[in-house]
C-alpha positions as CSV (number, residue, x, y, z in Angstrom):
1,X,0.0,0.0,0.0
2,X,1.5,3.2,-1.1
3,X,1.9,6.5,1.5
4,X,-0.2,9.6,0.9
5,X,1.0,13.1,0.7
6,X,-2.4,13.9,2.4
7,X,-2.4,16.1,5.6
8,X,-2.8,12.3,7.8
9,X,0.0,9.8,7.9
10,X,-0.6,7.1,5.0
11,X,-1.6,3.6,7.1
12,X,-1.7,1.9,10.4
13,X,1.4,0.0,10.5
14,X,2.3,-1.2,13.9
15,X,5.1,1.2,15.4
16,X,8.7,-0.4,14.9
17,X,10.3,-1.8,18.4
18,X,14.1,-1.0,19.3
19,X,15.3,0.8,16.1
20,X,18.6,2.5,15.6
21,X,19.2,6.1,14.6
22,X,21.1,5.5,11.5
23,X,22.1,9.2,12.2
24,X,21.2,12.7,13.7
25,X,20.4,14.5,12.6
26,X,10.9,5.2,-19.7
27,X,11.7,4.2,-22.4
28,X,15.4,3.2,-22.9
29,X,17.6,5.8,-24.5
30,X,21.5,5.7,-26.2
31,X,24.1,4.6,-24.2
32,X,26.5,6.9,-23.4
33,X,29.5,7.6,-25.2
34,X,32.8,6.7,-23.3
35,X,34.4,10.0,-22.1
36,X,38.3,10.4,-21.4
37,X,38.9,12.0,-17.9
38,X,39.4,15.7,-17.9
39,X,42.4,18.0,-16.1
40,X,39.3,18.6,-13.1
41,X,38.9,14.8,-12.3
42,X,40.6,11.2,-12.5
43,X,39.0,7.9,-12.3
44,X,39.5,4.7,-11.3
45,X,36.8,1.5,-13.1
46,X,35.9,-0.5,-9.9
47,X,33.5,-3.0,-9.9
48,X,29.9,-2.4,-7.5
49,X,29.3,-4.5,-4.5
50,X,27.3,-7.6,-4.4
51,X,24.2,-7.8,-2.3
52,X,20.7,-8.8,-3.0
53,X,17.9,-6.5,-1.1
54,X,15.1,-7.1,0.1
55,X,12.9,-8.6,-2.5
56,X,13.2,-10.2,-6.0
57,X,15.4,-7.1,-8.4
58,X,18.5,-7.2,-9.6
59,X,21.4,-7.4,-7.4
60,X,24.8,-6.4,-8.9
61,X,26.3,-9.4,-9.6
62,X,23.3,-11.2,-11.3
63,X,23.2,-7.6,-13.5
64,X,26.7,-8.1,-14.7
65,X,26.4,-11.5,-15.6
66,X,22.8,-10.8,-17.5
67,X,21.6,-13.4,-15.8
68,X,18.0,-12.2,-14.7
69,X,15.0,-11.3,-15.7
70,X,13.8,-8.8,-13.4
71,X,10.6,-7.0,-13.5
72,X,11.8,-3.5,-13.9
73,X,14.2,-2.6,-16.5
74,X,17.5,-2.9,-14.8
75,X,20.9,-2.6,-17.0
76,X,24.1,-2.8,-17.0
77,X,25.9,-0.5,-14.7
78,X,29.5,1.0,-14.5
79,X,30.8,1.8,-11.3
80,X,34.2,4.3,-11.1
81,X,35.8,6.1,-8.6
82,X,36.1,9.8,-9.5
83,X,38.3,12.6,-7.4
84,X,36.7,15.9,-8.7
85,X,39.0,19.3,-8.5
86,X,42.5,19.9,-8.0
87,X,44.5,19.6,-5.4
88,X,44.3,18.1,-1.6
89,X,42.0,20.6,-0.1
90,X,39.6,21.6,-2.5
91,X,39.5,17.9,-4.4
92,X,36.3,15.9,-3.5
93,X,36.0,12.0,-3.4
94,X,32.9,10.3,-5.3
95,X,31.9,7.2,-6.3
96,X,30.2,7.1,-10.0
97,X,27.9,4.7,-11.0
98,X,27.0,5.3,-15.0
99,X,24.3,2.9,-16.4
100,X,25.0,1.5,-19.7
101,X,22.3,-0.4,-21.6
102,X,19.6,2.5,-20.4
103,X,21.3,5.7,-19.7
104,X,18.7,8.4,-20.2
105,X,21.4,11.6,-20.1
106,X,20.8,13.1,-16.6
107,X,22.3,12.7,-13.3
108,X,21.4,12.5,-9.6
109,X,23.6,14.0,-6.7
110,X,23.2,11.3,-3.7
111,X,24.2,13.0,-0.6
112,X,24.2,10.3,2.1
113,X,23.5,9.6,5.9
114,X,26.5,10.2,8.3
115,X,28.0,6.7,7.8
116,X,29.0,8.1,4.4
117,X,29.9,7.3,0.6
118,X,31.2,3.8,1.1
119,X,28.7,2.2,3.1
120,X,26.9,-0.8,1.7
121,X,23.3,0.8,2.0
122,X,23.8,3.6,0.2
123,X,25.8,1.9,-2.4
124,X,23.0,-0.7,-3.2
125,X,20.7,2.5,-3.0
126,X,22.2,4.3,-5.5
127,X,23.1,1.7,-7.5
128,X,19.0,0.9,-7.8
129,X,18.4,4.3,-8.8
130,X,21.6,3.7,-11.8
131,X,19.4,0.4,-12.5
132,X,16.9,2.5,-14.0
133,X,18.7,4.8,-16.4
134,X,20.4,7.3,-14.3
135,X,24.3,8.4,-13.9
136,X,24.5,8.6,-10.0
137,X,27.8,10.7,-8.0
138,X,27.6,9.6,-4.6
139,X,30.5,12.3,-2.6
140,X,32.3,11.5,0.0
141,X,30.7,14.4,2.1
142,X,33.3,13.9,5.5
143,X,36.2,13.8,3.5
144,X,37.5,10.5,4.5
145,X,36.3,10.7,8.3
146,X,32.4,9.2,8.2
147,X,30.9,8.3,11.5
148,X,31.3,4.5,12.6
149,X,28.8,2.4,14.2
150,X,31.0,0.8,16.7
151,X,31.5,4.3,17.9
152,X,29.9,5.3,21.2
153,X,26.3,7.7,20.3
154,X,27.7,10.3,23.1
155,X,30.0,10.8,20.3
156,X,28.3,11.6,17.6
157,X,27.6,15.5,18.4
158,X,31.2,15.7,19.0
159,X,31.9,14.4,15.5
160,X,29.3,16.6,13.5
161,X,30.3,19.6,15.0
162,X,33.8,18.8,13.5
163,X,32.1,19.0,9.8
164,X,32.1,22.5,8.9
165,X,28.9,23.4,7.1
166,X,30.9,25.8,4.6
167,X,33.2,22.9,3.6
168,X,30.8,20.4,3.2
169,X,28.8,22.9,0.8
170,X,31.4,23.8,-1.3
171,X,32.1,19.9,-1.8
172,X,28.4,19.8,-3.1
173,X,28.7,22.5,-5.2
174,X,32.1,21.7,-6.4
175,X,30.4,17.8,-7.7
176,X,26.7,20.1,-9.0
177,X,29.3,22.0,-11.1
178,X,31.1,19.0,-12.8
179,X,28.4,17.1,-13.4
180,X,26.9,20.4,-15.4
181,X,30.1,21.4,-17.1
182,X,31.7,18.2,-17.5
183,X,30.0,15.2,-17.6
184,X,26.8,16.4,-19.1
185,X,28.6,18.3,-21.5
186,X,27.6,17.1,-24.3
187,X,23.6,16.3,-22.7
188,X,21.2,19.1,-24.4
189,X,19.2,19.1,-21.2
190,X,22.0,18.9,-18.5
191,X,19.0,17.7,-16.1
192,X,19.9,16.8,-12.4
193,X,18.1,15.1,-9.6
194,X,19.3,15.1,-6.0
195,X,18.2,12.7,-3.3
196,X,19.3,13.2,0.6
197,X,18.9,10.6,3.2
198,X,19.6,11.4,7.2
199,X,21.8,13.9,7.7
200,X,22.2,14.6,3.8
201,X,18.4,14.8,3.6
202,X,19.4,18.2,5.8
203,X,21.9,19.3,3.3
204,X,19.7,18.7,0.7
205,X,17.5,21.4,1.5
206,X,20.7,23.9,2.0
207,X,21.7,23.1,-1.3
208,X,18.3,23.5,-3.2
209,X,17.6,26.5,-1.4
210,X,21.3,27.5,-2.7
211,X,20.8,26.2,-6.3
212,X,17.5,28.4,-6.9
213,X,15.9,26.3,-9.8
214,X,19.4,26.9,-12.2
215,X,20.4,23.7,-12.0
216,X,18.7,20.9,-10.0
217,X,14.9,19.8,-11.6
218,X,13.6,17.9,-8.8
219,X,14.9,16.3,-5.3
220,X,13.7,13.6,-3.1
221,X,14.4,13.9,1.0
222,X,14.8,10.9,2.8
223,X,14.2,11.7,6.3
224,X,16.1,14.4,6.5
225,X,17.9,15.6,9.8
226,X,18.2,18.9,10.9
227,X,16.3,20.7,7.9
228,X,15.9,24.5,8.2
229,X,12.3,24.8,7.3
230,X,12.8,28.7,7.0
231,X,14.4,27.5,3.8
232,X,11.4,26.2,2.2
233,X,10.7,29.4,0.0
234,X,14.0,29.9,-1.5
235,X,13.5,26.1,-3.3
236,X,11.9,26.0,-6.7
237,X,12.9,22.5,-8.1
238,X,10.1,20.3,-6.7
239,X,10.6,18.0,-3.9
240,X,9.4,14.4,-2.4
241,X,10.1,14.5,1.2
242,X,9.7,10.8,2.8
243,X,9.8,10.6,6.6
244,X,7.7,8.3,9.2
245,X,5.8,9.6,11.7
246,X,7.6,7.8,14.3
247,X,11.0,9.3,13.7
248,X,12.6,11.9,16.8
249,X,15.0,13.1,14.0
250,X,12.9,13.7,11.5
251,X,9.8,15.4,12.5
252,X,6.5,15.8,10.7
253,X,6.2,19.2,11.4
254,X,8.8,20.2,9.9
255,X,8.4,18.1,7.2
256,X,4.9,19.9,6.7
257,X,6.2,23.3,7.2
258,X,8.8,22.6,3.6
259,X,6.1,21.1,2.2
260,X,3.7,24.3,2.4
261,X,6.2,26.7,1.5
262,X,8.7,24.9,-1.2
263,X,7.0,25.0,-4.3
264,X,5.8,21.8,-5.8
265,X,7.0,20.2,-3.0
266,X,4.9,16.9,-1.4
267,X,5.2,15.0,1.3
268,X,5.1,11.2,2.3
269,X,4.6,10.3,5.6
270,X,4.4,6.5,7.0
271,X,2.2,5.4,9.6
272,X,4.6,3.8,12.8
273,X,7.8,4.3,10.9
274,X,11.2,5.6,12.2
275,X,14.4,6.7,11.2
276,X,16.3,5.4,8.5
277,X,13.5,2.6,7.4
278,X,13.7,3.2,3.6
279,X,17.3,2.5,2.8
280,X,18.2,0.2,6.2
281,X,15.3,-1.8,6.7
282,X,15.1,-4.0,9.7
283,X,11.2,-5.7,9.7
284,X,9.0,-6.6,7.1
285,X,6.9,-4.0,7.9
286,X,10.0,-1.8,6.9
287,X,10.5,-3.6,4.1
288,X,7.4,-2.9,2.4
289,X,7.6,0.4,3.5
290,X,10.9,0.8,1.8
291,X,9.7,-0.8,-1.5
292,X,6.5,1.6,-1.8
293,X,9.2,4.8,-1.0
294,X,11.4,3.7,-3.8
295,X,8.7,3.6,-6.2
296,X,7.7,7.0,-5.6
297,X,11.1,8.4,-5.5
298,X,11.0,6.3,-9.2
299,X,8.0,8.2,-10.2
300,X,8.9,11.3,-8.9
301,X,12.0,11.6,-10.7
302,X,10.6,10.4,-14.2
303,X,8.0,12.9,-13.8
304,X,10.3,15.6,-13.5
305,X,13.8,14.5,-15.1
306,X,12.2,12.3,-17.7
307,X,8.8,13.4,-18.9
């Protein structure tokens, strides 16, 4: 059953028991051309991680063997390491995942949850959304230094206050600017998506409210953590924010508060959900949950990059 951006949460799923924070806070087109690395960025071909998810899709091995027959239209995809800029402290990490068979010419900037670029979940996350025609740069937002989960949570506060909000913007912008001057070059439409989970749900909002409508089209806000709803008018590319109702880090009303004053932006809100349930899972009830959000970030992102 699929949420509702109604004013009520969507359904009555029972509340989940003894979650953990994960943080604080089309029709197929060309393939793309292969591209020789510029001056601004070098690259390394490595090959995805292998994990199945939570229900029958392609995983990334049985996708680069073409050995399944999966109900959506999932492709070959080609995962690099990129370093974007020059030099030590103004270069950014990013992982690159280009689809192949599919590509449909734009691009989405996947800002992550605190446990950062290299973590399994967000790889098989953004490796999903390559599945389905998309070129997908995945930065490394803490610049090497991502928060652990053997870590002790009294921590955590400690380690955020540690990542200065000016660097970590200029690292978005610095990756929004190559993929608009460099590797959609050649694209006509030079169309970008953006999707934030957890803490980069937060800096999601920064940067939209930054951008202005001149470059990114639409974003999608996974639960995001410490969003500034006073934000909400400065953002013009429409946005899908997804959040449960049971979430301390997330909460509804601010969630409703972007969604009346963003423009075109809608919200999903799922009944006796918490933190993190769309990209880490951990019942069935999540599961489904996480499925039906994934559809809509799907939809939402071919009505507005695509259609």
């Amino acid at each position: 059953m699929a949420a509702t951006a109604a004013a009520a949460a969507v359904r009555p799923s029972p509340p989940r028991e003894g979650s953990a924070a994960c943080c604080s806070l089309a029709p197929a087109t060309r393939a793309r051309p292969t591209r020789l690395p510029s001056s601004r960025w070098r690259c390394t071909v490595t090959h995805p991680r292998s994990r199945r998810l939570h229900g029958p899709r392609c995983s990334q091995s049985e996708v680069a063997s073409s050995t399944v027959d999966d109900d959506e239209a999932c492709e070959l995809v080609r995962g690099t390491d990129v370093v974007i800029g020059q030099g030590d402290d103004e270069s950014v990490r990013a992982y690159l995942l280009e689809a192949v068979k599919n590509n449909n010419g734009t691009c989405v900037l996947f800002l992550s949850d605190v446990f950062g670029f290299e973590d399994s979940a967000t790889r098989d996350f953004a490796y999903r959304i390559a599945c389905h025609g998309y070129n997908v740069l995945v930065p490394d937002l803490f610049r090497g230094n991502p928060w652990k989960k053997s870590l002790p949570m009294e921590g955590l506060q400690e380690w955020l206050a540690e990542q200065a909000p000016e660097r970590v913007a200029g690292d978005i912008d610095t990756c929004r600017k190559w993929l608009v001057d460099d590797f959609l070059a050649a694209e006509p439409s030079k169309k970008l998506g953006v999707v934030g989970f957890c803490y980069g749900g937060g800096r999601l909002v920064e940067t939209l409210a930054r951008d202005a409508g001149a470059c990114f089209r639409a974003g999608v806000c996974f639960y995001g953590s410490r969003m500034d709803a006073s934000l909400g008018a400065q953002i013009t590319a429409p946005v899908l924010f997804v959040c449960g109702d049971g979430d301390p880090l997330c909460p509804v009303e601010t969630v409703r508060e972007l969604e009346r004053s963003a423009r075109g932006a809608k919200a999903a809100v799922y009944a006796g959900r918490g933190h993190g349930f769309a990209h880490r899972p951990e019942s069935l009830e999540d599961d489904g949950d996480a499925e039906d959000a994934f559809a809509m970030m799907k939809s939402w992102f071919h009505d507005h990059l695509l259609a």
